[in-house]
N, C-alpha and C positions, 0 to 999 in steps of 0.2 A: 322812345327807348328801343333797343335790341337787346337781345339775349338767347340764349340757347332754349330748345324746348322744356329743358326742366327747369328752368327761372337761374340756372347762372349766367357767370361774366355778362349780369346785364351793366349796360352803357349807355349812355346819350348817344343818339343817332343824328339828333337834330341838335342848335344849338336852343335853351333859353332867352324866348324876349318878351321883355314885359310885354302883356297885353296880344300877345301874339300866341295861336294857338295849332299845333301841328297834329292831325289825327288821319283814321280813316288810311292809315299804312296798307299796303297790297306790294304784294311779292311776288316778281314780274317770273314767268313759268322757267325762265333758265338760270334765274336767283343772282341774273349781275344788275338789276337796280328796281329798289324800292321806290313807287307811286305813294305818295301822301299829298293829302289836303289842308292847304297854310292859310291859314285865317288870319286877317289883319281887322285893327278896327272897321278900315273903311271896304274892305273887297276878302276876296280868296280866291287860291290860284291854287294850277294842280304846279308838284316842284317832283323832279325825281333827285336818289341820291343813292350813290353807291353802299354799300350793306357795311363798307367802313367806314363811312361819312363821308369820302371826298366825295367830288364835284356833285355838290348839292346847287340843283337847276334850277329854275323856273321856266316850263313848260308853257310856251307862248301861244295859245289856240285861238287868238282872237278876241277874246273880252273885253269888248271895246263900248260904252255907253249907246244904249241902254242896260244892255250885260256888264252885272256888275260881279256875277262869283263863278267861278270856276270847281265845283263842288265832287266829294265821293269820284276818285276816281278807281277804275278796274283794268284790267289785263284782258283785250282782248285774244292777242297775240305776243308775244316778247318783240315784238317792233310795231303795237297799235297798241291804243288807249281809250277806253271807252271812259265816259264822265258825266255831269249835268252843268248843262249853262242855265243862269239865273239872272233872267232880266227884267226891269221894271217896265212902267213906274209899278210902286203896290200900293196895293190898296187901304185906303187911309183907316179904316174900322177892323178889318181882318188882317191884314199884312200879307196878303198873298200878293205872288208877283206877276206880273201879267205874263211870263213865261217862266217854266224848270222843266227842261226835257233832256232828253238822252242825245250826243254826240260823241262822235270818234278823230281821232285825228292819228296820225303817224308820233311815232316818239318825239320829232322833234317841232313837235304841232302843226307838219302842215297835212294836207289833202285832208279838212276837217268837214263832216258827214254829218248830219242829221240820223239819229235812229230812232227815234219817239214816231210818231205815226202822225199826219197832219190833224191838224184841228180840235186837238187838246187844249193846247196852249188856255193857261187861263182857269180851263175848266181842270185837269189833273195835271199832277206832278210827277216826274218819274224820275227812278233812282235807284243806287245799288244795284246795277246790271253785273252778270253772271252770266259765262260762257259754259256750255256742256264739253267736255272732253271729248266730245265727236264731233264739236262745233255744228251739230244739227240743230240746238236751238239756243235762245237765251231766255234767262231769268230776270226780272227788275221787278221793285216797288215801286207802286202806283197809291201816289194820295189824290185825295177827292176835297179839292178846293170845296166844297160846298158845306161837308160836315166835316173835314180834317180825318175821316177817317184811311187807314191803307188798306191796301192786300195784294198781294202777292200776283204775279202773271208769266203766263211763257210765249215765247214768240219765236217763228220761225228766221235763221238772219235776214230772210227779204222781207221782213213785215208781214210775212204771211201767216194763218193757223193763230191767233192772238187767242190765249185761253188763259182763265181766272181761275186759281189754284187754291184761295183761301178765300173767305166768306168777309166781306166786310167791318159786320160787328166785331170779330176781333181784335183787328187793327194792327198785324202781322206790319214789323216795320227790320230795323237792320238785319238781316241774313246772308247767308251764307250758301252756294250750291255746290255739293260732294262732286271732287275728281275721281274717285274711286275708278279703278279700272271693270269692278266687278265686285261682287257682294252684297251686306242688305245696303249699304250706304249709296250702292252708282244710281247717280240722277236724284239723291235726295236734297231737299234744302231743309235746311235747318235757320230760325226765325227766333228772334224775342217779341210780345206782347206785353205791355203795362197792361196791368188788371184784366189781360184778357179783354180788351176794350171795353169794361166800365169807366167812363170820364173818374170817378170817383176812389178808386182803388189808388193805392199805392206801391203794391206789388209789382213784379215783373216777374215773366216764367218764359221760360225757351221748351220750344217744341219740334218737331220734322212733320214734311208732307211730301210726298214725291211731285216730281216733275213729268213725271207718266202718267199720270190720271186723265180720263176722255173727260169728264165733266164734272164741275166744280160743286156739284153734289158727291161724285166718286172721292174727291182730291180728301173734302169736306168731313169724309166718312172714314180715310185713314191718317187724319192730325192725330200723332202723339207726341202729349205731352210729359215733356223730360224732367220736368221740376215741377211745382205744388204747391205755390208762396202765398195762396190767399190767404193761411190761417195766420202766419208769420209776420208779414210783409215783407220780408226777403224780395230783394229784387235783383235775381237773376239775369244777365241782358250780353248782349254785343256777340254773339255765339259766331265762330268760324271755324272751318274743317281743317283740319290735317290734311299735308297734300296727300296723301292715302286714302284717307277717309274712314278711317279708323278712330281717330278723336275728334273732341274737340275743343276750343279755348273758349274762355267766356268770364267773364267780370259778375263775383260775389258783394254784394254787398248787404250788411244784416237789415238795414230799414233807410227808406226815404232820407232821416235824418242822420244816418249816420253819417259823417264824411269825408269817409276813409274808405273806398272801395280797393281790391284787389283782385289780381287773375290768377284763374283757377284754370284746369285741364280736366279731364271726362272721359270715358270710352263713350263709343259712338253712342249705346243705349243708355247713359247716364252713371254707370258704375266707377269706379276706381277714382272718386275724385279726390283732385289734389293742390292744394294751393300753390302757386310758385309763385307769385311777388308778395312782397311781408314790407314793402317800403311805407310811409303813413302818411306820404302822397297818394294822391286819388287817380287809380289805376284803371284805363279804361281801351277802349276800339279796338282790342290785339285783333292780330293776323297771323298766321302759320304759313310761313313758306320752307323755301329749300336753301335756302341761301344760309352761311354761316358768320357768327357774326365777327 
């Protein structure tokens, strides 16, 4: 779906198919075409599509067996594509895949690039990469095939300077990194957490940590938390910046079981919120770009 920042003239962007799922929207930096990720039963591909629906693509970067998905793509540049390739085989008791890392490619998939760092593969996952507005660094989630948990990291774009931004235990997963030109929001990310990483919680809560912090004790020491759902089970989740960095979007839902979720909008420190979709479809992955719908 599209729609205007305050939840009008929203529309189908994408078409309806059974069993077929389009998420994970990103709003390329000059707002003339939207990156999403199309899920079919047997694979996923990255597809872009004009912000009025025409010429809805399929971005061909090579997914070829044993890569089987083409997953979460980002905006490195308004002509590059950052994304995750997922290849097998997986593993028969856990389902992990014997690779998901980080690659780029040109818009129209070629000159495609490895950016994950060798010899992961297997052992983490990485994902939801995040370019700085100075392009001096990026941001990605990193899962740990071993216990399933995340967190957060930055990296410099040659691979260089790799530092861990959020503590494991709480399992920081979809987020977001502030374009902000300036203010308290440049270079923050903002993150959701189920239970705060208890396996057992049912909650979810959205937080920020900056992407400036020397050491993941310092990062560790200024996580604030934006919402408060353990007493509730409100689960809060899927948070994205305003290209200013002044708000932010993100999906209300009252509990686990309800299921009907909707998206809601924020000021950056958690005030003025406001629902804008009321449809009783299950409302979820938004994005905030500049493009008009």
């Amino acid at each position: 779906m599209i729609a205007r920042a305050d939840g009008s003239h929203a529309r189908a962007l994408t078409p309806s198919i059974p069993d077929n799922f389009d998420i994970d929207a990103q709003v390329s930096p000059d707002g003339r075409w939207i990156a999403y990720e199309h899920d079919t039963p047997v694979d996923a591909s990255i597809h872009l599509v004009r912000p009025n629906s025409k010429q809805d693509h399929v971005v061909d970067v090579g997914c070829v067996d044993p890569c089987v998905a083409a997953v979460s793509p980002t905006w490195l540049s308004s002509t590059r594509l950052a994304f995750s390739l997922v290849s097998g085989p997986f593993d028969d008791e856990t389902g992990n895949a014997a690779s998901a890392v980080l690659w780029s490619a040109r818009v129209d998939g070629t000159d495609v690039r490895r950016l994950s760092e060798p010899g992961i593969d297997g052992v983490y996952e990485d994902g939801y990469l995040r370019v700085s507005r100075d392009r001096s660094f990026l941001t990605f989630m990193r899962r740990s095939n071993a216990d399933g948990r995340s967190a957060l990291f930055r990296v410099a774009p040659d691979g260089s300077d790799l530092r861990q931004l959020t503590p494991w235990d709480i399992s920081a997963e979809v987020n977001d990194l502030s374009t902000a030109k300036r203010g308290p929001t440049k270079d923050l990310i903002v993150f959701e957490s189920y239970g705060r990483g208890d396996p057992d919680a049912t909650f979810a809560d959205i937080a920020t940590v900056p992407a400036t912090c020397r050491s993941l004790e310092a990062c560790t020491a200024k996580i604030h938390w934006l919402t408060d759902n353990g007493a509730t089970g409100r689960r809060n989740a899927n948070p994205q910046w305003s290209p200013d960095g002044s708000s932010l979007v993100f999906t209300n839902r009252s509990s686990i079981d309800e299921p009907n979720a909707d998206i809601w909008t924020m000021r950056y420190g958690g005030s003025q919120r406001r629902q804008i979709s009321t449809s009783p479809n299950f409302d979820y992955r938004p994005a905030w770009g500049t493009s008009r719908p």
